[in-house]
MINUNU-966110 format. One line per field, with one value per residue (C-alpha): residue number from 0; x, y, z; residue in one letter. Coordinates in nm, 3 decimals. Layout:
MINUNU-966110
k: (NUM ...) .
east: (X ...) .
north: (Y ...) .
up: (Z ...) .
r: (A ...) .
END
This chain:
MINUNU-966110
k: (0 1 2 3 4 5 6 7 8 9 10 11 12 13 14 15 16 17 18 19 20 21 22 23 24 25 26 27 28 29 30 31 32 33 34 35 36 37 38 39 40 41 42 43 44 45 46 47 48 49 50 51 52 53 54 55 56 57 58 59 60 61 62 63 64 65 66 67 68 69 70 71 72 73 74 75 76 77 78 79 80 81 82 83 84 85 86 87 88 89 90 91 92 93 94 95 96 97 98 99 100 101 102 103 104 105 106 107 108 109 110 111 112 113 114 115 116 117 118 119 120 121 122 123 124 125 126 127 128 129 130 131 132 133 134 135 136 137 138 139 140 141 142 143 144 145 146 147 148 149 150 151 152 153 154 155 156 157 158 159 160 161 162 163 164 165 166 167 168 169 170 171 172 173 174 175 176 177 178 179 180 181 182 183 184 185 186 187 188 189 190 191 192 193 194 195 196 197 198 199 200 201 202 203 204 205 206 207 208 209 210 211 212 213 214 215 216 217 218 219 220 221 222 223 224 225 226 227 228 229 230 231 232 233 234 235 236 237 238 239 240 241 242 243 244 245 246 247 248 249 250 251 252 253 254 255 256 257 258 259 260 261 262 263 264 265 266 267 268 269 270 271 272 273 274 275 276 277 278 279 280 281 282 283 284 285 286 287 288 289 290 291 292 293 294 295 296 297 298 299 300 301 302 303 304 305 306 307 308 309 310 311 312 313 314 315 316 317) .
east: (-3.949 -4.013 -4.219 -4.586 -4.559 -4.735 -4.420 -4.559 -4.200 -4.261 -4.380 -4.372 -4.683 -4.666 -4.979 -5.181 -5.357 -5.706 -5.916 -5.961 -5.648 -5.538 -5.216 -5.181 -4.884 -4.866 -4.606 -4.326 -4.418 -4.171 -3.821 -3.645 -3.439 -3.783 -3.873 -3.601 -3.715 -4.003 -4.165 -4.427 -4.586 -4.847 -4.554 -4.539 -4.897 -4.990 -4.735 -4.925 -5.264 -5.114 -5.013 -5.333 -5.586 -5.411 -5.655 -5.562 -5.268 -5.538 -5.751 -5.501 -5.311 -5.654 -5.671 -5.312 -5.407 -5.717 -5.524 -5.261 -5.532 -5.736 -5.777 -5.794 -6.124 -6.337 -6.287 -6.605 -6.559 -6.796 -6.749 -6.399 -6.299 -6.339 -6.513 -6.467 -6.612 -6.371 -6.450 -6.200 -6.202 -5.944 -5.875 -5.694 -5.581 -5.415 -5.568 -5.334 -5.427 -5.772 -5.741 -5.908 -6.142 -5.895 -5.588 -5.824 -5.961 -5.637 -5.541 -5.849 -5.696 -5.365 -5.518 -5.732 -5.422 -5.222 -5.415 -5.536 -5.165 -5.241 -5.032 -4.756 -4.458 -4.621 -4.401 -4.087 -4.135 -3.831 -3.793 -3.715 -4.041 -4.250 -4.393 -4.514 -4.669 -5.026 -5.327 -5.506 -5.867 -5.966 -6.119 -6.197 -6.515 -6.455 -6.808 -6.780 -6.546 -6.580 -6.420 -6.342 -6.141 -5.946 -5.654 -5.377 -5.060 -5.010 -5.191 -4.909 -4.998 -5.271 -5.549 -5.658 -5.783 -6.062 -6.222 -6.425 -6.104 -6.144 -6.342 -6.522 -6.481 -6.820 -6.963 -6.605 -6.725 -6.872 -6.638 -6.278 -6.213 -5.904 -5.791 -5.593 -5.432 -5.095 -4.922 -4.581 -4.259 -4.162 -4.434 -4.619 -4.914 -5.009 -5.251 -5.488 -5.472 -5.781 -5.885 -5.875 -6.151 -6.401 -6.384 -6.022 -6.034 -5.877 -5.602 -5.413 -5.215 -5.046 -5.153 -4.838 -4.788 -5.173 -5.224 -5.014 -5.142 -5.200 -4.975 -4.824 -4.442 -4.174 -4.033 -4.350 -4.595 -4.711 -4.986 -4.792 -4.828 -5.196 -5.121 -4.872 -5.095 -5.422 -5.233 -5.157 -5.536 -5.558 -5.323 -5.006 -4.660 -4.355 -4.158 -3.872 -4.119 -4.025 -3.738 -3.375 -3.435 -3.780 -4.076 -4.379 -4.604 -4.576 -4.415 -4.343 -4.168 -3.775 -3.663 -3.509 -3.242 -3.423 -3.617 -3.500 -3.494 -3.492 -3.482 -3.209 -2.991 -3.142 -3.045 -3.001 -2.923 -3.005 -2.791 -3.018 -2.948 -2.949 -2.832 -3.193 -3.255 -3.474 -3.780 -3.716 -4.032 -4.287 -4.529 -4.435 -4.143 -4.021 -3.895 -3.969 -4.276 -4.083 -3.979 -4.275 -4.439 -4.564 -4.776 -4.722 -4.963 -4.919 -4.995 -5.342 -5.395 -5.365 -5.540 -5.895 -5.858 -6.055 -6.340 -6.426 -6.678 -6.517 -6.261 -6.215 -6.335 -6.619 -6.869 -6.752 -6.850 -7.221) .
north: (-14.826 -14.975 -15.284 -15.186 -15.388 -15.349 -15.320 -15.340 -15.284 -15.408 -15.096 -15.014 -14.926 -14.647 -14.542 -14.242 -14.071 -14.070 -13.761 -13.782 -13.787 -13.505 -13.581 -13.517 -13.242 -13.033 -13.086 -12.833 -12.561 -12.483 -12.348 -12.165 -12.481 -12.648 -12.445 -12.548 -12.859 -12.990 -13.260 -13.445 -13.692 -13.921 -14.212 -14.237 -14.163 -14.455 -14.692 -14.651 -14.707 -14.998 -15.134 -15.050 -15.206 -15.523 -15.546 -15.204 -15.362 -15.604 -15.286 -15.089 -15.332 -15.433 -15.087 -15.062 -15.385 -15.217 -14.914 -15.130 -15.274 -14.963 -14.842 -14.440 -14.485 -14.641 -14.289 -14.096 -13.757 -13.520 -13.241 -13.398 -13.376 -13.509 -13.227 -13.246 -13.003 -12.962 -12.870 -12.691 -12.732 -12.428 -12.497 -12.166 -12.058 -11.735 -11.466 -11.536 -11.929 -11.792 -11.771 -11.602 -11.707 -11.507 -11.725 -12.019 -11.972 -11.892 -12.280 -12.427 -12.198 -12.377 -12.698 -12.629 -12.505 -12.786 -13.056 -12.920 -12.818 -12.453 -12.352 -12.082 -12.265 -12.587 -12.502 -12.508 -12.926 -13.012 -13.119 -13.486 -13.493 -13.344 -13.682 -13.790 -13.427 -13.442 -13.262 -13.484 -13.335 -13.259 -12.950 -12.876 -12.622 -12.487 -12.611 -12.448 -12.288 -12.462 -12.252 -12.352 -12.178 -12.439 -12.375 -12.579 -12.469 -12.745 -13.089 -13.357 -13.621 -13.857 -13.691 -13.526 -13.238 -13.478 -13.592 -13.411 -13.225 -13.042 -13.079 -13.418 -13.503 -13.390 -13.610 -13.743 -14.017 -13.713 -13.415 -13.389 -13.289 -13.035 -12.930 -12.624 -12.567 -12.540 -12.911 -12.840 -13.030 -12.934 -13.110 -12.960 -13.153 -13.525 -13.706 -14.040 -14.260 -14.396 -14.750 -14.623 -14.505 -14.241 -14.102 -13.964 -13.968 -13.629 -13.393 -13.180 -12.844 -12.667 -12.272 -12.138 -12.365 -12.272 -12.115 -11.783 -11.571 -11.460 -11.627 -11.873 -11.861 -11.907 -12.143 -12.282 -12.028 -12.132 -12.371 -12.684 -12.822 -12.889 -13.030 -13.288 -13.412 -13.415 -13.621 -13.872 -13.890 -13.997 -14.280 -14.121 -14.204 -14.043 -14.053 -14.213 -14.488 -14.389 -14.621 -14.611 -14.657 -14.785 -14.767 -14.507 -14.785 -14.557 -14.633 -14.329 -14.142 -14.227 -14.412 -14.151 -14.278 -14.048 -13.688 -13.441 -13.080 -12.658 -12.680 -12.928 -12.799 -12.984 -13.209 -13.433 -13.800 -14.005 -14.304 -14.597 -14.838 -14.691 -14.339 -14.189 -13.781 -13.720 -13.585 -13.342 -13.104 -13.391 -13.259 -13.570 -13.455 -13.284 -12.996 -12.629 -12.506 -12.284 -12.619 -12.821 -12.794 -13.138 -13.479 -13.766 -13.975 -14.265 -14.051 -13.942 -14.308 -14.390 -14.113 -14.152 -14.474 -14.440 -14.249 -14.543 -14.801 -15.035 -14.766 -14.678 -14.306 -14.381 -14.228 -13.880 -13.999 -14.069) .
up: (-7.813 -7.499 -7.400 -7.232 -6.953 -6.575 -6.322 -5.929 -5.640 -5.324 -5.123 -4.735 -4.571 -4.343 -4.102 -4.227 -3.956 -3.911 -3.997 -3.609 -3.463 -3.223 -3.308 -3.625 -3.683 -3.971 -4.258 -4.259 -4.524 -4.791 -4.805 -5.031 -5.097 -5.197 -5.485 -5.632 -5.789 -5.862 -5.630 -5.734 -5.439 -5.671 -5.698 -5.316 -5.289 -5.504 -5.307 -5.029 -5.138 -5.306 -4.967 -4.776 -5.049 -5.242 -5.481 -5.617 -5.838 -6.008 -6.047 -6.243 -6.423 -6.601 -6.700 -6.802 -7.067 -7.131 -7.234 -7.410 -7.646 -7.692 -8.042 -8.040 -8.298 -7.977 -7.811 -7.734 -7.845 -7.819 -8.108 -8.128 -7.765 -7.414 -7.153 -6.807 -6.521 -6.273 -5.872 -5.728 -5.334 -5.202 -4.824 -4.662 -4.325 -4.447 -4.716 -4.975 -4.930 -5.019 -5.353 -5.627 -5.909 -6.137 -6.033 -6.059 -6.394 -6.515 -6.433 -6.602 -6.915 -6.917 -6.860 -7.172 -7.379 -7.265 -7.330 -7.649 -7.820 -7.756 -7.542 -7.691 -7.623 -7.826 -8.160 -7.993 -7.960 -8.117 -8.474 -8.338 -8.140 -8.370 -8.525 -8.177 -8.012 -7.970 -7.898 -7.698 -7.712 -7.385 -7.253 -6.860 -6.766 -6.393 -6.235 -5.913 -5.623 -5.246 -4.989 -4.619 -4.386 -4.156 -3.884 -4.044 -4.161 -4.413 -4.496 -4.612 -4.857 -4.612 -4.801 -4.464 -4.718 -4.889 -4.531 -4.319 -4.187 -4.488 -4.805 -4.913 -5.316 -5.498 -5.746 -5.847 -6.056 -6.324 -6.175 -6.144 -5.773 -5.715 -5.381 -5.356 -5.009 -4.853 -4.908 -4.694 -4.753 -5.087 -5.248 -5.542 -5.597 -5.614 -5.826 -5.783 -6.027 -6.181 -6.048 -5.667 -5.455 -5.527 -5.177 -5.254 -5.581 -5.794 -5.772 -5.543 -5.599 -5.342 -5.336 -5.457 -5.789 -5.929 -6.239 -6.356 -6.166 -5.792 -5.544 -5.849 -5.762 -5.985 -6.156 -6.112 -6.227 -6.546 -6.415 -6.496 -6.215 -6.267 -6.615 -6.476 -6.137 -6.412 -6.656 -6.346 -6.290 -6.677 -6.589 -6.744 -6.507 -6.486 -6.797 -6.639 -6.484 -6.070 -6.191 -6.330 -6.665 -6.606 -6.806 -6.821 -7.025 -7.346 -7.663 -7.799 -7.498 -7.448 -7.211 -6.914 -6.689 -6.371 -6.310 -6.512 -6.321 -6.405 -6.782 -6.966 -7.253 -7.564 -7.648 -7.351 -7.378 -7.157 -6.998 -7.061 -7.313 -7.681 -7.563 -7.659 -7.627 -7.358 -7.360 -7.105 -7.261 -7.201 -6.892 -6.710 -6.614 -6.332 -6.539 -6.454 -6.596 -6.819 -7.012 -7.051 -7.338 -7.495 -7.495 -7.719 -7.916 -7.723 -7.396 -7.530 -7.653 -7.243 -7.131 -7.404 -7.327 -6.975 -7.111 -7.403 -7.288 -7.024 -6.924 -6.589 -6.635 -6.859 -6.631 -6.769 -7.120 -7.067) .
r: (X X X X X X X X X X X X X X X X X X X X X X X X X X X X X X X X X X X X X X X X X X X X X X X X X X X X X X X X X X X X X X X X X X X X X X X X X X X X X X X X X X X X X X X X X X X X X X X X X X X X X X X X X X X X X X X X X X X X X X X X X X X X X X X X X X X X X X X X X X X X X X X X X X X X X X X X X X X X X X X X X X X X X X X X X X X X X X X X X X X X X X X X X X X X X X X X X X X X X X X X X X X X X X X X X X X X X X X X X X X X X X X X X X X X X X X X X X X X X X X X X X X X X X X X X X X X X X X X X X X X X X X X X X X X X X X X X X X X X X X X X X X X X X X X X X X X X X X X X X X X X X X X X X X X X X X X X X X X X X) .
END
């Protein structure tokens, strides 16, 4: 088991661009090379926010004790589960970046499957695992589609998409803002983690890694994606903690030496102290979506946590 504890690195600040500035260049778009592996840009993301607003780290490591000391009972459930209406904000240049409402409901149906253990692929959790798999009880309802046409090939990770440049956050402290558009770099999707501000607040997909459907490419065309940048907006990390052997603040996930990629023979140990098996299944992993299939207890214990009175998503209890 490891120790819940709040772990801050130093972090470099780099310069975002305004949503103003003529200069801003657009990220390279993927290679073949990219889709590869899985990248996953809410570590970095975080880093710099962390850097730009000090008072961030205070913000989240009261909600990481608040999560710490949360008892599961104090979650308000409504008809046994959490509901969430989620605005989707697609930002396209091309056709195929305008995509459909089939290829987008398709994603709200794996989120709902996911998060709710019924997704197919949920019984083949290994036998070791099995104690600790979880259906955490949240359920997403697609509120509405925004749709803006803007001449960019890509957007990066400066949030450029959320600002006038392309499409402000609506009603984020009730709605869970998604912005589908072309990302560039390799980069899947990113997350903001709860305790950070409204305006930016929400998740971002790139085009090509939504739902199952449409211009979803493999290996990433199961909607996993989404799963693993929403369960970073419930506060869940990386399983391996951004961190050699580091810690994801859960007690019932092993600890992971790094990322694991493409899908890992099971079972694979890891090389941090105790020799555990790896989750490699869990979501917050960089596997392909093909071999995700799982959240623990102790993840939905973090994640309920923000909607119970005094959590940091509460608003979407009321």
């Amino acid at each position: 088991m490891k120790k819940l504890i709040f772990l801050l690195s130093a972090v470099l600040f780099f310069t975002a661009c305004s949503e103003d500035d003529a200069s801003v260049i657009d990220q390279p778009t993927d290679t073949v090379e990219d889709l590869a592996r899985r990248g996953c840009a809410t570590d970095e993301v975080f880093k710099e926010q962390l850097a730009a607003d000090p008072s961030l780290a205070a913000r989240m490591q009261q909600i990481d004790e608040f999560a710490n000391n949360f008892d599961l009972s104090e979650a308000r459930l409504v008809n046994g589960q959490i509901v969430i209406p989620v605005v989707v904000n697609v930002l396209y240049r091309t056709t195929a970046e305008n995509i459909s409402v089939t290829q987008i409901q398709s994603q709200i149906d794996v989120l709902n499957k996911d998060f709710n253990a019924q997704n197919s692929d949920f019984s083949s959790v290994p036998t070791i695992f099995s104690g600790v798999k979880a259906n955490v009880g949240i359920r997403f309802e697609l509120d509405q589609v925004r749709r803006k046409y803007v001449n960019r090939t890509s957007w990066g990770t400066t949030d450029l998409m959320k600002k006038s440049t392309g499409l402000t956050p609506l009603t984020p402290t009730t709605k869970l803002n998604l912005w589908v558009c072309t990302i560039g770099n390799g980069i899947l999707g990113y997350a903001q983690f709860p305790g950070g501000s409204s305006s930016t607040d929400g998740v971002v997909v790139d085009s090509k890694y939504l739902g199952t459907t449409g211009t979803a490419t493999y290996p990433f065309n199961l909607g996993r994606t989404a799963t693993h940048e929403v369960g970073h907006w419930l506060n869940l990390r990386h399983i391996w903690g951004d961190a050699t052997c580091g810690t994801d603040l859960v007690a019932d996930t092993p600890t992971h030496n790094t990322a694991n990629y493409g899908v890992p023979t099971y079972p694979h140990y890891s090389t941090c102290s105790g020799s555990p098996v790896e989750m490699t299944m869990n979501y917050m992993d960089y596997t392909d979506d093909r071999g995700m299939n799982m959240f623990t207890n102790g993840q939905k214990t973090r994640m309920l946590s923000l909607f119970a009175a005094g959590g940091a998503r509460y608003s979407f209890a009321q």
